[in-house]
C-alpha positions in Angstrom: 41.6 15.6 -42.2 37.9 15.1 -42.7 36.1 16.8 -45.2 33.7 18.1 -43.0 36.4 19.2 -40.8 38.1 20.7 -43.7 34.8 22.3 -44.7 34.6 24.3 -41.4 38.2 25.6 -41.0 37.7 26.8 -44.6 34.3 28.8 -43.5 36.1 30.4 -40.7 38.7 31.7 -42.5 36.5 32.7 -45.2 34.6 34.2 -42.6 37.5 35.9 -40.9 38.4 37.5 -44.8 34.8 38.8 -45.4 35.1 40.5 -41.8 38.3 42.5 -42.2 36.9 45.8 -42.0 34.0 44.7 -39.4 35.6 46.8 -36.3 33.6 44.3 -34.1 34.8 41.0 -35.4 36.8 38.9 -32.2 38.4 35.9 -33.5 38.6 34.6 -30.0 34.9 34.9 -29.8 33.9 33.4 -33.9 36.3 30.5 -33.5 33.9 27.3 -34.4 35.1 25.5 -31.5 32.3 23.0 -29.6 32.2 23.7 -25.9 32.2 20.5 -25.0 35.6 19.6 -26.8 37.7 21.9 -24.8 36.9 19.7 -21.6 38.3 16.5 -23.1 41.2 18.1 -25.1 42.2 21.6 -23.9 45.7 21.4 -25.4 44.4 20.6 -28.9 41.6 23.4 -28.2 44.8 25.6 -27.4 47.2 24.8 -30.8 43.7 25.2 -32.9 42.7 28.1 -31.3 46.1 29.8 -31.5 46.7 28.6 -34.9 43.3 30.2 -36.1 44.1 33.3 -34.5 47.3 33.5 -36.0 46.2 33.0 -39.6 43.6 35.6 -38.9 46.0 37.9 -37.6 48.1 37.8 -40.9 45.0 38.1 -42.8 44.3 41.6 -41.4 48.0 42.3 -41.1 48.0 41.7 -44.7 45.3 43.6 -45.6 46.3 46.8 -43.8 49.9 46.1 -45.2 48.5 45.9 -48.4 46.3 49.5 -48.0 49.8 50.9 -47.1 51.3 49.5 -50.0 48.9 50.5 -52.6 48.4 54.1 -51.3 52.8 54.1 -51.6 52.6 53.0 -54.9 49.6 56.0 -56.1 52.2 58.6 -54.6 54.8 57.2 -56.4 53.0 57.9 -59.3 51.7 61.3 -58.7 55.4 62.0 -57.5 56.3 61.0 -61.4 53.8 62.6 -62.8 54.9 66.0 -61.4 58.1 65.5 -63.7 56.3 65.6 -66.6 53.1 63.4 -68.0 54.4 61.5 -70.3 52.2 60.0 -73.7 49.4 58.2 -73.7 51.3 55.3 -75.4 54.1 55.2 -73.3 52.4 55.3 -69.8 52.3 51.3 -69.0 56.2 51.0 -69.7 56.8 53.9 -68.1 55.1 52.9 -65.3 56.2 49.7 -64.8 60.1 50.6 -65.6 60.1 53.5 -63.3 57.5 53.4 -60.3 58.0 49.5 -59.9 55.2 48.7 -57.4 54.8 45.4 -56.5 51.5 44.8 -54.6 51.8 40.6 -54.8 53.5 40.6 -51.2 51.6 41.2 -48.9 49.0 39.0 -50.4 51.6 36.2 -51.0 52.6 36.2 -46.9 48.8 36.2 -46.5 48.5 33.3 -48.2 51.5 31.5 -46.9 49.8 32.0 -43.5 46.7 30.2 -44.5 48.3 27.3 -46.3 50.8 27.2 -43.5 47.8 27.1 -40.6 45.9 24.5 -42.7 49.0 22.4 -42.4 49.0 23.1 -38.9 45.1 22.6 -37.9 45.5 19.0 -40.1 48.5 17.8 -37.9 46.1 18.5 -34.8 43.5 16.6 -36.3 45.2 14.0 -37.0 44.4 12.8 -33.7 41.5 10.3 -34.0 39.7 11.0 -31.1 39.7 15.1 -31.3 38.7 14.9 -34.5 35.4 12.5 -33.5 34.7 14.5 -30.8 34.9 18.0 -32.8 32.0 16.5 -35.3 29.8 14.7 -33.0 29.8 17.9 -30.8 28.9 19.8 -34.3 25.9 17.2 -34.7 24.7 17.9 -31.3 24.9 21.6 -31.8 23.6 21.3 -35.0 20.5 19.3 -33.7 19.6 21.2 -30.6 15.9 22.7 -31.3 15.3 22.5 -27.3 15.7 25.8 -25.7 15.1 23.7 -22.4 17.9 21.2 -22.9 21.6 21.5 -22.8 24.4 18.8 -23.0 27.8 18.7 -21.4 30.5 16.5 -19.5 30.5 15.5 -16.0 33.3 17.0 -13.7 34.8 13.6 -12.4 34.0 12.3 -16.4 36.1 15.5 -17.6 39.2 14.7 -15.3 39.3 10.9 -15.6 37.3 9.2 -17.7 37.2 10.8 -21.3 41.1 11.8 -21.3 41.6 8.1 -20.7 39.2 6.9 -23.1 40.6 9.0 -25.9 44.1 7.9 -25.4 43.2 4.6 -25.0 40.9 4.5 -28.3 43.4 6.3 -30.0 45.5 3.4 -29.4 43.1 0.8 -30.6 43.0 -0.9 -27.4 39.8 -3.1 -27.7 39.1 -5.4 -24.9 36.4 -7.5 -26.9 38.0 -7.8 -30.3 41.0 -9.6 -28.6 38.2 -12.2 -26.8 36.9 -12.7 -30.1 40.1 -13.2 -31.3 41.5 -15.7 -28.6 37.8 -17.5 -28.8 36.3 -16.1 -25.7 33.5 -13.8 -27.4 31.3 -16.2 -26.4 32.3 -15.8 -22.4 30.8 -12.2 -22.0 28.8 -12.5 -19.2 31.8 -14.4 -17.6 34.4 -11.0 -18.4 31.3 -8.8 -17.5 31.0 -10.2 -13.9 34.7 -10.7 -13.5 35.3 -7.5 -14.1 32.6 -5.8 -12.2 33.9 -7.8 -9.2 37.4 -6.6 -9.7 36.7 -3.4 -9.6 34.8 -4.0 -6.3 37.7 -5.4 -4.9 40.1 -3.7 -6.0 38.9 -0.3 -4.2 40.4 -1.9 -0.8 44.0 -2.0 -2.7 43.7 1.6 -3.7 47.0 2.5 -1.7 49.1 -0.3 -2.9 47.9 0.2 -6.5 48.9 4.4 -6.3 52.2 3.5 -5.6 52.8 0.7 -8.4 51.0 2.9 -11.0 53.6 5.9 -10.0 56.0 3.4 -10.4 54.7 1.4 -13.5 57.9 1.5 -15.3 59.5 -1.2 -12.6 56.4 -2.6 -11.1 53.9 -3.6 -13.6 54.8 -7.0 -13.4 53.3 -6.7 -10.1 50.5 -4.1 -10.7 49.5 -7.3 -13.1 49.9 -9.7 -10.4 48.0 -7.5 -7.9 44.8 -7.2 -10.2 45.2 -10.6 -11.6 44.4 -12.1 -7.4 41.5 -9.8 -7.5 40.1 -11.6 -10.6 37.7 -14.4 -10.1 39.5 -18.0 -9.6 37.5 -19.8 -12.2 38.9 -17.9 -14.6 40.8 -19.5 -17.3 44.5 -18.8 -16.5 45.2 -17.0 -20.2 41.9 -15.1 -19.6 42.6 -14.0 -16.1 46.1 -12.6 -17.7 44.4 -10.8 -20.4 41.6 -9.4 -18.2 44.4 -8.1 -15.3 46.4 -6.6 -18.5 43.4 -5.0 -19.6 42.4 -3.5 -16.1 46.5 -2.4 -16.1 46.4 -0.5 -19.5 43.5 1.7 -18.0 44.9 2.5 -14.8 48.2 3.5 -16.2 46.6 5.6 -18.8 44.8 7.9 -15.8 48.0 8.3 -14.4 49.9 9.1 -17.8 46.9 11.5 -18.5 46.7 13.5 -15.1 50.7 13.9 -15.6 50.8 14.7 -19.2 48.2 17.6 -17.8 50.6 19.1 -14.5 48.2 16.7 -12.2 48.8 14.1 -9.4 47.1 10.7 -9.6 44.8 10.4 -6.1 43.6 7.8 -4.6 40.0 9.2 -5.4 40.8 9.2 -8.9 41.9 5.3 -8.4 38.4 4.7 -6.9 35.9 6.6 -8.8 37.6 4.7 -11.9 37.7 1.5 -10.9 34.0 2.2 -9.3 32.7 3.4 -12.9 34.7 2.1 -15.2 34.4 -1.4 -13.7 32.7 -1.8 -11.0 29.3 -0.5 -12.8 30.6 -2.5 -16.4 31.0 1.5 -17.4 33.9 -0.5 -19.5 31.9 -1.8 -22.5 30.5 1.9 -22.7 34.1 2.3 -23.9 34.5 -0.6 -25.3 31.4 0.6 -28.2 33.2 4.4 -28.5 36.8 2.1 -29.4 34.6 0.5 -32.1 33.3 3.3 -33.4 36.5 5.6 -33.6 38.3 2.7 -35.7 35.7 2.1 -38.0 36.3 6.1 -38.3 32.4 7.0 -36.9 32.6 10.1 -34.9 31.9 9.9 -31.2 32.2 11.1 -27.7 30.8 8.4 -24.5 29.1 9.7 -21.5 27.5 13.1 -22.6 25.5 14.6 -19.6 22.1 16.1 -20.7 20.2 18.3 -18.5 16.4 19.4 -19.2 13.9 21.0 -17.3 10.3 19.0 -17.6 6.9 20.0 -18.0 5.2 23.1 -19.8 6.9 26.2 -19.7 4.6 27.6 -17.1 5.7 24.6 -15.2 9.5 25.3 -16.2 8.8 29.2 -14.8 7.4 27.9 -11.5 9.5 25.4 -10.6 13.3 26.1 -12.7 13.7 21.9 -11.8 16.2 20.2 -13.6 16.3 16.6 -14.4 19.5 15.4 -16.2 19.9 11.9 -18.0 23.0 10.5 -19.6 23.9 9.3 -22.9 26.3 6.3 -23.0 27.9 7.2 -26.0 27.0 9.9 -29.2 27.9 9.3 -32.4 27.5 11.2 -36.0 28.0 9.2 -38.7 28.1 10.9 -41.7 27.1 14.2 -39.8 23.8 12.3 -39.1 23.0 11.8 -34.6 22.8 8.4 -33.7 22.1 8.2 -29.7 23.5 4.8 -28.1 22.7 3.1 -24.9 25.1 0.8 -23.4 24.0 -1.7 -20.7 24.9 -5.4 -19.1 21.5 -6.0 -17.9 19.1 -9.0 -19.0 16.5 -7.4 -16.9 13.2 -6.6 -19.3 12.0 -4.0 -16.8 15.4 -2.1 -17.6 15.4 -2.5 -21.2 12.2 -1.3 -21.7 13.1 2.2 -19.8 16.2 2.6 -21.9 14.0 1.9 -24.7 11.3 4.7 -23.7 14.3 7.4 -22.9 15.9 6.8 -26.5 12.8 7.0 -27.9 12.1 10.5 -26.6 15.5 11.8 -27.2 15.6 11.0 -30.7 12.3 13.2 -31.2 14.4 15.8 -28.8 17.0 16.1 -30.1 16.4 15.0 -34.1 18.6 11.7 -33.9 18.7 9.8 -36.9 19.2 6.1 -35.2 18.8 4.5 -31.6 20.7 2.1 -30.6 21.2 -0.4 -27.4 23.7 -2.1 -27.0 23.7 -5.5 -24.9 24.7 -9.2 -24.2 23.2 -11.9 -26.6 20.8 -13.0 -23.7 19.6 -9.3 -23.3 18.8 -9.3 -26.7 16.5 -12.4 -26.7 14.6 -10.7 -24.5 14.3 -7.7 -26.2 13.0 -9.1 -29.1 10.0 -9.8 -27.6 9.6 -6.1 -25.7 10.0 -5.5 -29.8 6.7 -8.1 -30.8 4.6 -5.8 -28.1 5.6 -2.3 -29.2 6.9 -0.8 -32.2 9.8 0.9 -32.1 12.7 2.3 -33.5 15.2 1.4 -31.3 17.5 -1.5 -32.6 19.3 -4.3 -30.2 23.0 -5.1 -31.0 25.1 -7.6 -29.0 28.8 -7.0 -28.0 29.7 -10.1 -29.6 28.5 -9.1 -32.9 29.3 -4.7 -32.5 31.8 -4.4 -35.6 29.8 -6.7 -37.9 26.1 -5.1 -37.3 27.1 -1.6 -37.0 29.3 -2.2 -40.4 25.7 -3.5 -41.8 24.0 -0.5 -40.6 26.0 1.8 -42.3 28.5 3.6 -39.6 31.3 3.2 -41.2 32.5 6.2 -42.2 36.4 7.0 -43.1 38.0 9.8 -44.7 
C-alpha cells in the first residue's frame, strides 16, 4: 500500500476513535472516499467502504463493551468489600487473587479488528489502478480553490471507457512499448492513422464483431482476422497482426468488464468505443495513463470539468456552464500534473491546448503541464515556445517513459 494511502486509512480510523462518544458521528457519511472513484471502481468502493465500517463498528463495540466491563469489575469490588475491608497492605493481592477483572479484551478484539481491516483495505489496494485513482482524485480535491468549478466522469466514459482502461493498465498492456520494442516507434503517425481508420470502419461490422466478442473463447482467431481486413493494406504484415491484436485485447476487455458488472455488451457500447477510443486516436490518451500507472505515478484519463465563466454577477445572471476535458490527471508525489494528449501537427490546435493548460494550472494549482504529441507536433511546438513563454512542456510518444522518468514522475512505493 502507499504511504499516502496508508496515511489516510490511519486518519480515519484515528478519527473514527476520537469520535466514539460524538452521538452524531456517521461512518457512512466521514469515510474519505473520492466521489469520482466510486464511478470507475464501485466494487472496490464497496469492500473499502464495508471494511471501514466494520472496523469502526468494533471500535465502538469495544468501547461500550469495555464501559460494561469496567463498571462489572467496580461492583465486584464493592461486592468484596462488603465482606470486610481488608488492610491497606494486602489490597492489590487481594484484589487481583479474588475479583480477577480482566479489562485487556475487549481492547485486544478492538485491536484485532483494526489490524485485521488494515490487512483487508491493503489487499484492495493492491490493485494498481484503484489505488492511482484514489490519490489523484485526493489531489484534485485537495487542489480545488474554485467554488465555480467541479470535476467528474462522463456517463458513456464511466460505463466503457475507464473500467476498460483500468483493467487493461493493470495488465500492463502497452501498445507503444511493444512498437518500440519490435522497431516500429518510429512509424507513429503510420499506427495513428491505421488505427483511426479502423475504427471508422469497423463501426459497419458492429453486428458481426458482438457476436465473436460473446464468443471470444472460440472465435478470436477470427475477431483477429475480422479487424486485421479493416487495417490499412500497406501495413507491414507483423504490424497489421499486432495492431488487430491490440484493437482485440480492448474489445474483449469491454465485454469482460460489462459482464464482470451484471451487464450485456451492446452494439452501442461496440460503437461509441471504437468511435473514441480509435476512431478520434482517444487510444494514445490511454496509452500515456498505462505509462504512468507502471512507473507507479497516480492517475485517472478523461476527467470531465465543468465551470461556469465570467464574474460572479455574470455566473448569477446567466448559471451557463462550459465544461472542458482533461486527457489524463496525474499526482505524482501528491503534486497535480494536468496532461493533454493529442495526434495533431496543426499549430492552430497546439496553441489552444497550450492556452487551456495554462489557465487550469492557475485554476486549479497544478504543479506541471504537459502535452503530449508525435515528434513532428513537437517541432512545431518549439517554435509556438520561441514566441511565448510558457510553462507547458512537449513530450513525444516515442520518447513518453524516458522524458517523464527525467522529469521526475516516477514515483513507487
Amino acid at each position: 500500500m502507499h504511504g499516502r494511502t496508508l496515511d489516510r486509512i490511519l486518519r480515519y480510523l484515528e478519527m473514527c476513535i476520537e469520535k466514539l462518544d460524538d452521538p452524531n458521528y456517521r461512518l457512512e457519511v466521514d469515510i474519505p472516499l473520492p466521489s469520482i472513484v466510486g464511478g470507475i471502481f464501485p466494487e472496490e468502493t464497496r469492500k473499502l467502504r464495508e471494511e471501514l465500517e466494520r472496523a469502526c463498528s468494533k471500535v465502538k463495540g469495544g468501547s461500550e463493551t469495555l464501559k460494561d466491563s469496567y463498571k462489572a469489575c467496580l461492583r465486584k469490588v464493592l461486592k468484596y468489600i462488603r465482606r470486610g475491608i481488608p488492610q491497606p497492605s494486602e489490597v492489590e493481592k487481594t484484589f487481583k487473587e479474588t475479583v480477577k477483572c480482566d479489562l485487556s479484551l475487549p481492547l485486544a478484539d478492538a485491536s484485532g479488528a483494526l489490524f485485521e481491516a488494515l490487512i483487508e483495505t491493503a489487499s484492495i489496494f493492491s490493485r494498481r489502478s484503484f489505488e492511482a485513482a484514489w490519490l489523484t482524485a485526493e489531489a484534485l480535491e485537495r487542489n480545488f480553490q474554485s467554488s465555480v468549478i467541479t470535476f467528474e466522469l462522463h456517463d458513456r466514459d464511466r460505463r466503457c471507457i475507464h473500467p476498460v482502461w483500468s483493467f487493461l493498465a493493470d495488465k500492463g498492456r502497452r501498445l507503444i512499448v511493444e512498437l518500440r520494442s519490435l522497431n516500429y516507434g518510429k512509424e507513429m503517425n503510420t499506427v495513428i492513422d491505421a488505427l483511426s481508420s479502423a475504427g471508422e470502419s469497423l463501426k459497419d461490422e458492429v453486428k458481426v464483431l458482438h457476436d465473436l466478442i460473446t464468443e471470444a473463447e472460440k472465435k478470436r482467431k477470427a475477431l483477429v482476422e475480422v479487424i486485421s481486413k479493416k487495417l490499412r493494406e500497406d501495413l507491414e504484415k507483423h504490424l497489421k497482426y499486432m495492431l488487430a491484436n491490440y484493437v482485440t485485447d480492448h474489445l474483449l476487455a469491454l465485454h469482460g468488464v460489462l459482464r464482470k458488472f451484471g451487464r450485456e455488451l451492446r452494439n452501442d457500447d461496440l460503437e461509441y468505443y471504437l468511435d473514441v477510443v480509435f476512431k478520434d486516436g482517444c487510444f494514445l490518451e490511454y496509452e500515456v495513463y498505462a505509462v504512468l500507472l507502471e512507473l507507479c505515478v497516480p492517475a485517472i484519463p478523461r476527467v470531465q470539468l465543468t465551470y461556469l465563466p465570467g464574474n460572479e454577477e455574470e455566473r448569477r445572471a446567466r448559471a451557463k456552464k462550459e465544461v472542458t476535458e482533461l486527457d489524463v490527471v496525474a499526482a505524482p508525489r501528491g503534486e497535480l500534473w494536468l496532461i493533454e494528449v493529442t495526434k495533431s501537427t496543426g499549430e492552430d490546435k497546439l496553441r489552444e491546448d497550450m492556452e487551456k493548460l495554462e489557465w487550469l494550472m492557475g485554476e486549479l494549482g497544478a504543479g506541471r503541464a504537459l502535452i503530449i504529441c508525435t515528434r513532428e507536433a513537437r517541432k512545431v511546438a518549439g517554435k509556438l515556445l520561441q514566441a511565448r513563454r510558457s510553462e507547458v512542456s512537449f513530450i513525444a510518444f516515442e520518447e513518453l517513459d524516458s522524458k517523464l522518468l527525467s522529469s521526475g514522475a516516477r514515483c513507487c512505493r
